[in-house]
N, C-alpha and C positions, 0 to 999 in steps of 0.2 A: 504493500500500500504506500507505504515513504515515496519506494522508487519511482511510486506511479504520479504521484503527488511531486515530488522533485524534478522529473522528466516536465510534467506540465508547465509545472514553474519555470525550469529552464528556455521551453517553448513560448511559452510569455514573455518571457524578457529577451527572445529573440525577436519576436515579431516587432515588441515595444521600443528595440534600439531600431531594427530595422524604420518604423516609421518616423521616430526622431532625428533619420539620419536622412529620411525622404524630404521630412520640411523646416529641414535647414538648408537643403538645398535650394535654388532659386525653380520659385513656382514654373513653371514648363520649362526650364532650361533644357535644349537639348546640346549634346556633346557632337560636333561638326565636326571633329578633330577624329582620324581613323588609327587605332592604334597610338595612342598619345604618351603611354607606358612606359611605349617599347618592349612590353611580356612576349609583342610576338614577333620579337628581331625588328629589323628594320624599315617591313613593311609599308609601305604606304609615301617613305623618306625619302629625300634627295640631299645630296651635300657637295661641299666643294673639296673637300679632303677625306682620306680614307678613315670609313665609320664602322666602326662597328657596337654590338652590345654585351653590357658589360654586370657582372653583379658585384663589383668591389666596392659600389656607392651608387645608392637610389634616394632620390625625393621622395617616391611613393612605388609602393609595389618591391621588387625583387630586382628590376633591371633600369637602369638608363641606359643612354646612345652615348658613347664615347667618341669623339673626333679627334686628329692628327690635323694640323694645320699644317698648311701648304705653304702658309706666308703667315704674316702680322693678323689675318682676318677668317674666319672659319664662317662658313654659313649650311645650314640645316633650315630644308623648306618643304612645306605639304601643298599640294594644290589640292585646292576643296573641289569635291566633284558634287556636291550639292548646293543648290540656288540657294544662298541664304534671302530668307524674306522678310522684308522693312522690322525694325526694331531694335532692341537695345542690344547690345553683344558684350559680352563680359572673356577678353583673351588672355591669355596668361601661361608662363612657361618657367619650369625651375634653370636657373643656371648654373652651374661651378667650375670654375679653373683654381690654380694654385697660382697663376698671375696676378702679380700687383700691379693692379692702378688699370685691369681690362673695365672693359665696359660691354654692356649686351644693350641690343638694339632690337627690340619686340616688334614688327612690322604686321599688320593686314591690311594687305592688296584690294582692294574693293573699290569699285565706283571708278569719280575720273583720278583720285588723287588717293595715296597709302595714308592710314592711319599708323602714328608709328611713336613708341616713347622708348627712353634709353634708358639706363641705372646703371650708377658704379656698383661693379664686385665686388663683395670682401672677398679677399685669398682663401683658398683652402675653406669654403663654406657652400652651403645651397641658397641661392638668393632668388625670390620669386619675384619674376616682373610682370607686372599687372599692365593692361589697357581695356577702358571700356570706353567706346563707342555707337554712335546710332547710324541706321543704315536708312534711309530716307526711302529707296525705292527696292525692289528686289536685284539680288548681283551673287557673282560669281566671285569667289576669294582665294587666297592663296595666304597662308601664315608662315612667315620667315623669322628666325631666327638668326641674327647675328651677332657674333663677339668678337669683337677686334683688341687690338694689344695682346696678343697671343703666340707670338712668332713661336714661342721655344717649349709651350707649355701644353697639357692635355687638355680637351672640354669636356664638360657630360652636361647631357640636357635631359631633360626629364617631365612628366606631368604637362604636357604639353597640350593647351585645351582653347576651344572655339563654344563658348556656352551661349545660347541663344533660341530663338525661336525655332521648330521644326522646319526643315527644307519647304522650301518651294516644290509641289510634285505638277506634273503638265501631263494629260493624257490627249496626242494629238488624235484628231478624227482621222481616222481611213479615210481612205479617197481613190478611189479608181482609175483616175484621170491619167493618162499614160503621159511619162515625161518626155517634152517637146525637146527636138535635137535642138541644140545649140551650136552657136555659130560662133568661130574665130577668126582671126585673122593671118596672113604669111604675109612675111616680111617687105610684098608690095605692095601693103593693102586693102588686099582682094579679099573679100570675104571666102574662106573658103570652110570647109567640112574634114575633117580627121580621116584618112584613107580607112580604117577601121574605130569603129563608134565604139569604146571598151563599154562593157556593162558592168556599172560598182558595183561594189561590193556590200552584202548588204550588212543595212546597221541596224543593231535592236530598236533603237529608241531613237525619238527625237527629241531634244531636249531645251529648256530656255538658255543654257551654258554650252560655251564649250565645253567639249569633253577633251580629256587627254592633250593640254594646250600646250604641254612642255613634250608631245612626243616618246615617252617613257613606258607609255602602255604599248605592249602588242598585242595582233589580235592570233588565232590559230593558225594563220600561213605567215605568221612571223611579218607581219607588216603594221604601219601604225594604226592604232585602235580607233574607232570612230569616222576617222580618216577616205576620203573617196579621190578619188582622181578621174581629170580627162583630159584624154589623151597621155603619152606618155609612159615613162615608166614610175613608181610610186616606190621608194627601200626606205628601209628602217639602219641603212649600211652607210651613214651619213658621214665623211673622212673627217668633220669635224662639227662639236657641238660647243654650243654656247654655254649653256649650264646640264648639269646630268648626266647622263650614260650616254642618250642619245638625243637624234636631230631625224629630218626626215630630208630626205632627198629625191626631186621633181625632175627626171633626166628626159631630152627630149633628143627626138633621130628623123623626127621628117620639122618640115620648115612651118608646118600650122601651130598658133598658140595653143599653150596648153595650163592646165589649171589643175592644183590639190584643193579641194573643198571639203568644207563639212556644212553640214544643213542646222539651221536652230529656231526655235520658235519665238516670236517678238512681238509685243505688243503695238498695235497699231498707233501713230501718235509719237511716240517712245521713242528718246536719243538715248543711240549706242555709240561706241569706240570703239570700233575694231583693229584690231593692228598686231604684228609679226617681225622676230628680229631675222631676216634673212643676210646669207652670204653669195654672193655675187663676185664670186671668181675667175668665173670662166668667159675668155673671147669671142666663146661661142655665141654667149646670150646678149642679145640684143636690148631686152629691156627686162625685169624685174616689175612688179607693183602688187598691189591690193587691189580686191573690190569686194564692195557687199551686193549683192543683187534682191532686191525686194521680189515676194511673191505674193499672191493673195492666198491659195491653198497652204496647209499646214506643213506640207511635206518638201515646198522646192520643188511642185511641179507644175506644169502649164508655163505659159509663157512673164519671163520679166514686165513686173511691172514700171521698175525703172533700178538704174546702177549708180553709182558711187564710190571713184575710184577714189585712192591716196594724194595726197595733194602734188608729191613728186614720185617717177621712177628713180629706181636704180638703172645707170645708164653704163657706167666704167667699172670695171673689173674693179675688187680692193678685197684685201686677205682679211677686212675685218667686218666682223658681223654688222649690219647699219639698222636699226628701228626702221619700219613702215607705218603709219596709221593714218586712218580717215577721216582722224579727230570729231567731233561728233558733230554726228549725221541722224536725220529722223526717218523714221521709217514712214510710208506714206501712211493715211488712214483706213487703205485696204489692206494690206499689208497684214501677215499671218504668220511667214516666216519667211529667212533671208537663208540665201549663200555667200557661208562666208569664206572668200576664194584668195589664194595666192599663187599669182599670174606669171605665166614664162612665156618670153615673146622670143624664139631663135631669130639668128642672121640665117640659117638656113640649114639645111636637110642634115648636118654634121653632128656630130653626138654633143650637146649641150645639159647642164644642171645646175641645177641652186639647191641650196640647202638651207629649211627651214627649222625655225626653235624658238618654242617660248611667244607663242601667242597669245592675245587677249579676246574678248570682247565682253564688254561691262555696260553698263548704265554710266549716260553722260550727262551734265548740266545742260539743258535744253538750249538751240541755238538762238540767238537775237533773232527780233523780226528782219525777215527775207528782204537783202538788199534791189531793189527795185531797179531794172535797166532795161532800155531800151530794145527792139527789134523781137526775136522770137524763144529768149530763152529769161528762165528767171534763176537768179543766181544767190546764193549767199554761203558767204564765206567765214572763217576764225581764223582771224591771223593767226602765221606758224604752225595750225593747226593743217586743215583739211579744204577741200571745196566740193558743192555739191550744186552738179550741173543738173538740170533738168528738161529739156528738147521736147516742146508742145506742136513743133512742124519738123519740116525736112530739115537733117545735119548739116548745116551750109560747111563749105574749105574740107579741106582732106585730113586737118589736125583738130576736127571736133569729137568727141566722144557723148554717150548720152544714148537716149532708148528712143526709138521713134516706132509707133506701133506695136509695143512691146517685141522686138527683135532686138535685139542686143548688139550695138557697134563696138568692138573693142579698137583700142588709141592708145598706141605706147610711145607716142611720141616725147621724147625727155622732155621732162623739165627741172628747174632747178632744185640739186642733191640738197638735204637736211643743212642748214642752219647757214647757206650760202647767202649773198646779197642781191637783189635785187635794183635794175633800174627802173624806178616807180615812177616818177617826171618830170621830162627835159624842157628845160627854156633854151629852145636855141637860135630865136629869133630876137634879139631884145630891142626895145624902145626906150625912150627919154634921151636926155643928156650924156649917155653913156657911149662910148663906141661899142659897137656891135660885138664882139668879139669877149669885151672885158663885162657887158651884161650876160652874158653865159652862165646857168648852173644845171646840177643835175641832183636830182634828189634818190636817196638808197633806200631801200626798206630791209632791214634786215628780219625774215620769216622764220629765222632759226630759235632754238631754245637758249640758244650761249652768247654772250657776248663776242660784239667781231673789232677785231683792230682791222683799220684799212691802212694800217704801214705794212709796206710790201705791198698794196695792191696797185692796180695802173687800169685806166681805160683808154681806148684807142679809138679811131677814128680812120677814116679812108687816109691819111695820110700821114698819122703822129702818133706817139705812144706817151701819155703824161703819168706820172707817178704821184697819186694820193695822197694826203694828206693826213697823219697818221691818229685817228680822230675812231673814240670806242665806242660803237653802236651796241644799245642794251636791245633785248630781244624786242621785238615788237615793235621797234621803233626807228624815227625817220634819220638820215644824217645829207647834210650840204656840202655837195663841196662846189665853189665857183671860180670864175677864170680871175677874178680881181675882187678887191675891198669895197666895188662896187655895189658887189650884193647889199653891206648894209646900207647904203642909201635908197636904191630900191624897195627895202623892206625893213624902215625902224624899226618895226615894233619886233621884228621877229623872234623868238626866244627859243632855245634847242642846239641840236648840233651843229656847227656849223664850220669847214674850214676852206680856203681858197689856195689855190695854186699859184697866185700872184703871176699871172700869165694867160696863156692860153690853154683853153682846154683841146684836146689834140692840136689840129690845127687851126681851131678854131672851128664850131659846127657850123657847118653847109645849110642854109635858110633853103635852099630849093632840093635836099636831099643829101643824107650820108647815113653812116653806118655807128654805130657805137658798139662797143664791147667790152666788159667789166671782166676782167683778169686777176685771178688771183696769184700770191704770191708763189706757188708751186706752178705756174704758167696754165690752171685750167680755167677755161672759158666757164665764166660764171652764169651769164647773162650774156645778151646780147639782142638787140636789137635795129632796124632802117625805119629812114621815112623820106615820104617825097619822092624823090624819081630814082631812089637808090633801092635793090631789090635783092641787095646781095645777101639780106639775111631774111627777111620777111618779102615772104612773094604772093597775094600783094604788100606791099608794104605797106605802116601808116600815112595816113593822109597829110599832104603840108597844114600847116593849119597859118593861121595870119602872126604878120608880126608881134609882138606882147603876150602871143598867148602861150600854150604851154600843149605839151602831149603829156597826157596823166593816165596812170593805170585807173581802171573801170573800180578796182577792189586791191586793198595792198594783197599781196602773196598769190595771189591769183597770176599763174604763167600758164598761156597752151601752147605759147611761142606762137600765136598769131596775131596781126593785126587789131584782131576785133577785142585784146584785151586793154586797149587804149583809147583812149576819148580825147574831140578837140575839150580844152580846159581854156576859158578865158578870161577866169580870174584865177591866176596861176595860184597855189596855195602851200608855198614851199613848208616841210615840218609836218603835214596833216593830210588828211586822205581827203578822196573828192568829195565835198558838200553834196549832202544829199541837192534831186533837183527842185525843189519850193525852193531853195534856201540861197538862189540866184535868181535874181529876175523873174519871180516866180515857175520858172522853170524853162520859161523861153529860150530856146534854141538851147540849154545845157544838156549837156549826158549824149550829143548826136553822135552816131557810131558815123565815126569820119568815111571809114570804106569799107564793105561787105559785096564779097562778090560770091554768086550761088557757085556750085562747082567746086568741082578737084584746085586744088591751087598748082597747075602746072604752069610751066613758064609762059606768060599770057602779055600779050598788050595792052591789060583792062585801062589804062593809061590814053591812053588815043583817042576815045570818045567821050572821056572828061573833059579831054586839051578841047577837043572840037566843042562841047558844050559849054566851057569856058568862053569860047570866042561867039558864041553867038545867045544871046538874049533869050531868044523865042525859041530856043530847044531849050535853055535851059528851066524856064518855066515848065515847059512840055514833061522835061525830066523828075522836077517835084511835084508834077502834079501825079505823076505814074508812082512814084515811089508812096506818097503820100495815099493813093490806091491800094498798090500793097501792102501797106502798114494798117489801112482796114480790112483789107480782106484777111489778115494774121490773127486779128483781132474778133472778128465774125464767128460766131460758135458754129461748128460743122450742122447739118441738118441731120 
């Protein structure tokens, strides 16, 4: 009877710890974190130096993860494969080294920006660092763990936990709909079709997240997990990764684009950031980029409703891995699910690859209201970020990109590499008091993330090469440089960057056409642009515009290397992007696309019947009254 009576009682005070240890926990906490222990090895784990698990010292449980550092800095990262959904997050992870004076750095990856707090070590002890945070919308995460000041000493980490609301689950709807081939392009152009159409492979699930973003899962034929391709060949055999074990590698043998995608579901409305660290080695490959492709079906199938490439290619070979993304872009309000694709465009039929690692795509801070412009496209951009074209008529010029009938154009036309400068608008007509020559400037937009020195840089000219003025542009922001100290009398008030050449800028720019070209200090063409009757870089070129005024990009960071990204400007606005158009003369005659011509841009005379309509009155009328017809009939809703 005791034992029966003691057994009970024992069973009582199991049950009784068991629920006192339930609500002390945090009310529906759930643990995000897979294997956080380490009881079951090292499962789930990625590191930069050799890891293993250890029982000579745990936080909790039996085991932690022991690191070897490589260098001064060790790092230990989980990629969450479940949508965390909006709400508070409580993170936290044990540390210990026997180094004096390290420091651990608790990061979670989520949304557009990491949440992330640091704690000095004590030597020789377990030190828990805590971070809590709120997730505003639902997102995909990744919890890092860093300790640096480590060169010579071991880590262990341990306890390692993501507590929070339960996953996001998506159950997409079946759908029948058979997927429409897709179109790419060869390196003339030409739309063309994949000699053999591969059929992916198929994937369990569709999800709100990537899956498998760092490449580290495979699936049963030993290739990346989730993962699809077309065209091409798809390995998990990558010669070099960025972080992890592995990368994925997108090898291409005939001359049509080719793409690795994965499918995800998105809320219609809803800005994401999509982007990818790829390597771009080989002479083979012609371009590099991203794109998302919006769908209205749940699955990635039927025809695009509209694309969104990365704001620049990779264009030049480099042995180092470089960031892509799309900066944030919204999904239209059909819109169900995207592909999210990274794009290899060959020189031609010869064995070409990239290697990709460590993708994203998250919830983004929604973009500003849509920059408003003229002719048939509506545009808006984030500086240094992204741009996102949208094509409501025909693709005009051969370096458009954009969806016209839900068919899909792909454009790997370069434009300017991460954190490069741009030329955003020339005065190179000038008036007043000034000689022509010494009223010359030229304004920079630096689109990058880092700061640019312009010592060492030079811009050129059809006849001169001048060297820059050694003047630091912070990200985002405009810089001056001009031919003489004239600029400040033209412009008191001005305030910003500003330096002069006390000279001439090449040879001074050509008022009836020349060429410009922004060089950087390793001799690669940054930029470059023509105008006027000069077509050696834009064909067609931009338009002259009248003395005083100015040529100004439509949007800073926005480059397609054509024409139509430039506008006559006739209140020149050096420092500052174009005024919207109310905000000029009520908008009279501002933001006019100086020249658009429909058609391929091949070498053309479009030149010859301007000149002739210049010289006569009564066509020239004739000619705005016709244009002015097309611009309503653009505007006309189809029947």
């Amino acid at each position: 009877m005791r034992m029966r009576h003691a057994a009970a009682i024992s069973i009582a005070l199991i049950v009784l710890i068991s629920l006192m240890l339930s609500f002390a926990s945090p009310a529906g906490a759930y643990q995000h974190v897979v294997n956080g222990s380490f009881e079951s090895g090292m499962q789930g784990w990625l590191s930069t130096g050799p890891t293993s698990v250890t029982d000579e010292t745990a936080a909790d449980g039996a085991r932690s993860a022991r690191v070897s550092p490589q260098s001064s800095m060790v790092e230990l990262r989980q990629d969450v494969v479940a949508a965390l959904a909006a709400g508070a997050y409580a993170v936290s992870a044990s540390v210990r080294t026997d180094a004096a004076g390290a420091t651990a750095h608790l990061i979670l990856e989520a949304s557009v920006a990491p949440f992330t707090t640091s704690v000095l070590l004590a030597p020789d002890a377990w030190t828990r660092v805590t971070l809590e945070t709120q997730l505003a919308a639902p997102s995909t995460a990744r919890v890092r763990i860093l300790v640096d000041g480590v060169a010579d000493a071991l880590v262990f980490i341990d306890d390692v936990r993501i507590e929070g609301a339960p996953p996001v689950t998506f159950t997409p709807t079946p759908t029948q709909a058979a997927p429409t081939p897709e179109v790419s392009v060869a390196a003339s152009g030409t739309p063309t079709t994949p000699t053999a159409t591969p059929t992916p492979a198929a994937v369990d699930e569709i999800a709100s997240h990537l899956r498998n973003a760092s490449f580290e899962e495979l699936d049963g034929a030993g290739l990346p997990l989730a993962w699809q391709k077309y065209g091409g060949a798809l390995s998990a055999d990558a010669p070099q990764v960025r972080s992890g074990a592995r990368a994925a590698r997108l090898t291409s043998d005939t001359d049509s684009t080719k793409w690795v995608f994965q499918t995800v579901l998105v809320a219609p409305g809803a800005t994401y950031d999509f982007g990818a660290w790829l390597l771009h080695d080989d002479p083979g490959v012609r371009a590099a980029f991203i794109r998302v492709s919006w769908y209205a079906s749940e699955d990635g199938s039927g025809s695009a409703i509209d694309s969104v490439d990365s704001a620049w290619a990779l264009e030049a070979p480099s042995s180092q891995f470089r960031a892509l993304s799309t900066g944030p872009v919204t999904a239209p309000s059909s819109a169900r699910s995207a592909k999210l694709r990274v794009m290899l465009a060959p020189r031609s039929a010869a064995p070409a690859s990239i290697v990709v690692d460590d993708a994203w795509f998250r919830p983004a801070e929604p973009l500003p209201a849509a920059t408003a412009s003229t002719g048939d496209a509506a545009e808006s951009d984030v500086a240094g970020a992204a741009v996102t074209e949208r094509r409501v008529s025909a693709v005009r010029g051969s370096k458009r990109r954009g969806s016209t009938g839900g068919s899909e154009r792909i454009d790997v036309e370069p434009v300017a590499p991460p954190g490069a400068m741009l030329i955003n608008e020339v005065l190179y007509d000038s008036t007043g008091d000034v000689e022509d020559a010494d009223g010359e400037w030229i304004e920079f937009y630096n689109r990058g993330a880092e700061p640019v020195s312009l010592g060492g840089w030079s811009i050129q000219d059809n006849a001169r090469r001048t060297m820059l003025p050694d003047l630091v542009v912070q990200p985002g922001t405009y810089a001056i440089v001009s031919a003489s100290t004239a600029f400040n009398e033209q412009y008191p008030d001005f305030v910003g960057t500003w330096g002069s050449v006390d000279g001439r800028l090449g040879n001074g720019l050509g008022n009836d056409g020349d060429t410009l070209e922004l060089i950087a200090p390793d001799g690669t063409l940054a930029d470059a642009i023509s105008w006027g009757d000069d077509y050696t870089v834009l064909d067609p070129s931009i338009g002259d515009v009248p003395a005083g005024h100015s040529i100004e990009r439509r949007t800073p960071a926005h480059d397609t290397d054509t024409s139509d990204d430039f506008v006559d400007n006739h209140a020149p606005s050096p420092g500052a992007p174009l005024p919207p158009l109310e905000d000029i003369d009520g908008g009279a005659g501002r933001g006019t696309e100086i020249r658009i011509l429909d058609g391929d841009s091949e070498p053309s005379h479009g030149w010859v019947p301007w000149a002739l309509v210049a010289a006569s009155g009564a066509a020239l009328i004739g000619a705005i009254g016709w244009r002015a017809l097309e611009a309503l009939r653009a505007r006309t809703p189809a029947a």
